[in-house]
C-alpha positions as CSV (number, residue, x, y, z in Angstrom):
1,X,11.6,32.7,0.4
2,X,10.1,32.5,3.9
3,X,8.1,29.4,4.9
4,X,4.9,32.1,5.8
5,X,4.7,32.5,1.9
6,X,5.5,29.3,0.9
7,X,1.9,28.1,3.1
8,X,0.3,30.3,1.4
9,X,1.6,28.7,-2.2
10,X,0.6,25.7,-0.7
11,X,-2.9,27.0,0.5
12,X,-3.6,28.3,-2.9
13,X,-2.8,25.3,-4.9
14,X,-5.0,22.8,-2.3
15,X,-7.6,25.0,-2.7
16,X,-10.6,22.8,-3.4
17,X,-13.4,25.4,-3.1
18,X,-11.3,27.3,-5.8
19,X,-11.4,23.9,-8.1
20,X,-15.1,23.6,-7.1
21,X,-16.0,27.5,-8.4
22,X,-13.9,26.7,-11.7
23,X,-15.7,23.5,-12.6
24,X,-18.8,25.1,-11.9
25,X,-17.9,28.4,-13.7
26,X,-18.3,30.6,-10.5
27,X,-14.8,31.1,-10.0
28,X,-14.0,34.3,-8.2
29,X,-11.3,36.6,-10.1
30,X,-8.7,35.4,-7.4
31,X,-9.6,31.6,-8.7
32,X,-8.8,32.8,-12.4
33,X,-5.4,34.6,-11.3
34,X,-4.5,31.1,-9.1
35,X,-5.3,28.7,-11.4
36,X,-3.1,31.0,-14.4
37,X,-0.1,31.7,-12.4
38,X,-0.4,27.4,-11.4
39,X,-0.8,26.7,-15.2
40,X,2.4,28.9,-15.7
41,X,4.3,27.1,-13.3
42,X,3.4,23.9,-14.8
43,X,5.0,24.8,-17.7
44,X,8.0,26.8,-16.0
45,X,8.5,23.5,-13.5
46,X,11.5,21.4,-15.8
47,X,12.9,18.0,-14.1
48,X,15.8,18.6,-16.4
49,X,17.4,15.1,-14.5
50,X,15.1,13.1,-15.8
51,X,16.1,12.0,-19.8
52,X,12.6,10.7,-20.5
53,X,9.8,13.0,-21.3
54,X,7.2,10.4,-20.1
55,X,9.2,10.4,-16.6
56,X,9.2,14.1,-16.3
57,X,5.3,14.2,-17.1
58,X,4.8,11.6,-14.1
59,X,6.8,13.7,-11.8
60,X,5.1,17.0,-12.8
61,X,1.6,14.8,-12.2
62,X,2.3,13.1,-9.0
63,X,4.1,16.8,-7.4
64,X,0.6,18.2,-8.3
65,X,-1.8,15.4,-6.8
66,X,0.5,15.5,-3.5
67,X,0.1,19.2,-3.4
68,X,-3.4,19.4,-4.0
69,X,-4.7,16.0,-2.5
70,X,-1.7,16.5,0.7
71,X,-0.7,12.5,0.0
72,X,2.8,12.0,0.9
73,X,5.1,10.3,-1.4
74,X,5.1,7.2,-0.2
75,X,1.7,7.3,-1.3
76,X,1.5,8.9,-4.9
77,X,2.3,5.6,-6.7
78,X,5.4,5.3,-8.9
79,X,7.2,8.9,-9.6
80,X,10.2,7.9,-10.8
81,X,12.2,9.6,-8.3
82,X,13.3,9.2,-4.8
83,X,11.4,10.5,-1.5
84,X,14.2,13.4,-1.2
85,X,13.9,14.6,-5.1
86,X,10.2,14.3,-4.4
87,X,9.8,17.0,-1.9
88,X,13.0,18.9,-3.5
89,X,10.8,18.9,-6.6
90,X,7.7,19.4,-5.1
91,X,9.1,22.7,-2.8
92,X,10.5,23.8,-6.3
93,X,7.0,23.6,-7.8
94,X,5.1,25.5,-4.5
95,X,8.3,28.4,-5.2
96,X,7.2,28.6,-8.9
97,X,3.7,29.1,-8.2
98,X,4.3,31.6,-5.5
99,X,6.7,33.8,-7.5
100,X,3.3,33.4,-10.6
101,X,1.3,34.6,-7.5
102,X,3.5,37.7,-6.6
103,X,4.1,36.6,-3.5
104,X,7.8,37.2,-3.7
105,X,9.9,40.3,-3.1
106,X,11.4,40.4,-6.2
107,X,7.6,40.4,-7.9
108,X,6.1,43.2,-5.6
């Protein structure tokens, strides 16, 4: 996957006019098709490494809030995982979300 579509992903997902339009039901039908394919990459997005279920909901969390807010890791509080599973994680998730987007070859 090229990094072009990869800032896309990552332009979709930090988004906040898109979270402003959904919370104030005026979303757009792009919003709606975003915020599906990022709910089915939430659920597609395992941390198989991680043996507790409460750990692998804190990464999922955290990956999210850096994406969306752009805080690094240092600065997301405790995720339960190093800086370099972090982002390895967290380019996993933006990959996920941009295959749910169609942004791929392999989904065009």
């Amino acid at each position: 996957m090229n990094n072009k579509t990869l800032e896309i992903a990552k332009a979709i997902i930090r988004d906040t006019d898109r979270l402003r339009r959904m919370k104030a039901g005026k979303a757009t039908a792009f919003d709606k098709r975003a915020e599906a394919a990022i709910a089915r990459a939430s659920t597609r997005f395992l941390v198989k490494e991680l043996p507790d279920d409460k750990a692998r909901e804190r990464v999922r969390e955290r990956v999210l809030f850096s994406l969306i807010t752009g805080t690094p890791w240092e600065h997301c509080g405790e995720t339960y995982v190093g800086r370099r599973l972090f982002y390895t994680y967290r380019n996993r998730y933006v990959e996920i979300v941009a295959e749910e987007l169609g942004l791929t070859r392999r989904h065009r």
